[in-house]
C-alpha positions, 0 to 999 in steps of 0.5 A: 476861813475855809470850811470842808462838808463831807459825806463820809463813805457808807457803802463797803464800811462793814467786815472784810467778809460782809464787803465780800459777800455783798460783792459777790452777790451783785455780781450775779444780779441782773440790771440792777441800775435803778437799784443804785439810783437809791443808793447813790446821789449827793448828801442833800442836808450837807448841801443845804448846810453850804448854803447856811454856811457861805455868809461866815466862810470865805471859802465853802467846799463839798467833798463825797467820799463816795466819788472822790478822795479827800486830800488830808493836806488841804488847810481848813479851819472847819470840817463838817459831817452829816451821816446817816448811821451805815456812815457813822464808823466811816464818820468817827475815823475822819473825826479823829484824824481831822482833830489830829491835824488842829481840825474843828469838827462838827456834825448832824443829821439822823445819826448825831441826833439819836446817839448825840453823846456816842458822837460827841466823843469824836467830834467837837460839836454835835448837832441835834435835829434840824440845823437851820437855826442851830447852825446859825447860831453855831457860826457866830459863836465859832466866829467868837471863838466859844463853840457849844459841845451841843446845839439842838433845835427846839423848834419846827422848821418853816420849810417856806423859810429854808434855803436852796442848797448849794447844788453849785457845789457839786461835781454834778457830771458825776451823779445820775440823780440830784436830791431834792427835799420838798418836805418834812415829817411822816405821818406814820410811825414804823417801829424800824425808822429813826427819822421821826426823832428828826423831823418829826410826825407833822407833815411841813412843805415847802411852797411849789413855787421853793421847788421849782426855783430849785429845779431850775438851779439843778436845770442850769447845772445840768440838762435833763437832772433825774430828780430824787425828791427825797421826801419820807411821804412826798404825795402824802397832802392831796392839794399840795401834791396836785398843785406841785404835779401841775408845775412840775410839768413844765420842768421837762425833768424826770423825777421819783420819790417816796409816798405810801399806798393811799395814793393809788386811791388818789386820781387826780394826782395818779392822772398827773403823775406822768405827765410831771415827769415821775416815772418811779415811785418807792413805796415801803410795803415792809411786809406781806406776812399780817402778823409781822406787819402788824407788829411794824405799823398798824396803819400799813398792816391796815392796808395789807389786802389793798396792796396788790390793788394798789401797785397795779392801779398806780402801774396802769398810770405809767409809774414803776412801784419800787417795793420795800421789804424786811424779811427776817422780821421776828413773826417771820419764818423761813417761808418769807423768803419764797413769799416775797419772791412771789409777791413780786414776780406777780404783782409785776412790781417795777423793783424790790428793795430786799432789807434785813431787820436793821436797829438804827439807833432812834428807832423802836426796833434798836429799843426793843432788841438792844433790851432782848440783848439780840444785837449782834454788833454795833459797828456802825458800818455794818447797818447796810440794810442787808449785813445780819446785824441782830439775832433773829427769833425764827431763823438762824442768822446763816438762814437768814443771810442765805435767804435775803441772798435768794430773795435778791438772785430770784428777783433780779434774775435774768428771766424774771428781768426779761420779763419785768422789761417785756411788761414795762415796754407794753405798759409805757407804749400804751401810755405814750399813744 
């Protein structure tokens, strides 16, 4: 038997005028590469699902619709999808048309799991939450020839029993950053993420030993990998991070991930940092407005006075901070837009990722405003992050999409890139003497 995973496309699935406007801005931003990094490397749970599925299948393909074409002639007895909700219009017409040629279908991941009846409507088989288990389970009814419309995991995955993805699967030339999942679970509960229906709060890790024998996988595939551990709060465990930074040292990689503010009180991991290959963190700072951050997440907002401190420590290190944004939120006016900009340009900030509000289905936000009757549209593949999908309570929407467009074209000017360069030169050559 033969089974196809793919990655639907999730970039350009909004309105023609959406897809054109978010065009033409880009055009007009200046280095905005590392920007892209984020949006584009391999569908990591799809990767890990190959591994899971290579015992049952003779044959085990992995096709991204964001590099490659899919070719509807081949012949397989099984198409597998994980998505994410900006992939979910995409995702749905791929169902339809591979059930249209004798196709079984099958999905998972953050999407599937939070509207899993929606989902069930196009596809064959739903998974809901974490699939090692499930799919094992799957396999061999499917093999039985009695497939279950559903399967959802009950239990807390053992990040030390899971597999290594199939890396080997990939056109690896293609991509410039290869996802690697160290962990699971966040701490924090930010109204606007839909990922703790997945993962959950508790915070599971694979052993240092798991992630080293998957980076030398990726090392024998390709020489010098850009590592995305993809992790919700990688740095979140003080012990485990410090042992892990000390291995990573040796892989001679260079990586980035995500972690919260609290690290930059952490010396012992901020003094490894450099030296195990990090050159970027991503922190979700969410917002500098009190009122708006409160609403979003009491820790964070907790943590409001520290951020300055906080960016400026972790840079003094050598660590670029990328910084998360939501403007347009409901405590917000149209003086966000010139606050963010501010914030950034003088905090020195690495880079900025600028959002709208966005309800993803799972989250408190999508509750909260779906009750207000302030979403403006559910096709999915307008949930971009930055397409005005919902109404905002202080603004209009036309203010609101001029206003992200401003905040991108301030930061990712050109001057305010020569001087975001000038900084970093200085920081980094202080660090390598």
């Amino acid at each position: 038997m033969k089974i196809a995973l793919i990655s639907p496309k999730g970039v350009g699935m909004g309105t023609n005028a959406e897809n054109k406007r978010t065009a033409e801005l880009y055009k007009q931003l200046s280095d905005v590469d590392s920007l892209k990094e984020l949006m584009s490397c391999p569908n990591s749970p799809l990767l890990t699902i190959a591994a899971l599925a290579t015992p049952y299948f003779e044959e085990v393909v992995y096709i991204d619709e964001e590099i490659e074409e899919i070719n509807f002639t081949d012949d397989y007895d099984l198409v597998a999808m994980s998505f994410m909700t900006q992939q979910a219009s995409r995702a749905y017409e791929l169902a339809i048309k591979f059930r249209e040629l004798g196709v079984y279908t099958i999905c998972g991941g953050m999407h599937p799991t939070n509207v899993p009846e929606q989902t069930a409507q196009y596809f064959d088989t739903v998974f809901i939450g974490e699939g090692e288990l499930t799919f094992k389970l799957f396999a061999e009814d499917f093999k039985s020839g009695n497939p279950k419309k559903f399967y959802k995991n009950n239990s807390v995955i053992d990040m030390k029993n899971t597999v290594i993805p199939r890396y080997d699967l990939l056109k690896i030339d293609k991509y410039r950053t290869i996802p690697v999942q160290i962990s699971r679970g966040c701490p924090h509960n930010c109204v606007f993420c839909a990922s703790t229906k997945v993962y959950g709060a508790k915070y599971r890790h694979k052993d240092v030993e798991q992630v080293i024998n998957e980076i030398n996988c990726i090392k024998k595939l390709k020489n010098k990998p850009h590592i995305y551990f993809t992790d919700d709060n990688m740095l979140v465990q003080s012990d485990f991070s410090i042992n892990l930074l000390k291995k990573l040292q040796d892989t001679g990689i260079r990586w980035m991930s995500h972690t919260d503010v609290e690290v930059a009180k952490n010396r012992k991991v901020l003094e490894l940092l450099y030296a195990s290959g990090c050159r970027k963190l991503v922190i979700g700072f969410e917002s500098i407005i009190p009122n708006s951050l409160k609403n979003m997440e009491e820790w964070k907002f907790k943590r409001l006075d520290f951020y300055e401190e906080a960016i400026k420590t972790i840079q003094s290190y050598g660590i670029g901070v990328w910084g998360t944004f939501i403007v347009g939120l409901d405590q917000d006016d149209t003086s966000v837009f010139q606050r963010v900009v501010d914030f950034t340009l003088k905090t020195h900030l690495y880079g900025a990722m600028i959002s709208v509000p966005t309800p993803y289905p799972g989250s408190v936000l999508y509750d909260n405003l779906d009750k207000e009757n302030r979403i403006l549209t559910k096709h999915w593949g307008s949930y971009t992050l930055w397409n005005v999908v919902v109404q905002p309570k202080r603004m209009t929407a036309k203010e609101l999409e001029d206003g992200f467009e401003y905040v991108l074209k301030s930061i990712y000017s050109k001057e305010a890139t020569l001087e975001r360069r000038d900084y970093f030169k200085k920081l980094f050559a202080e660090k390598r003497r």
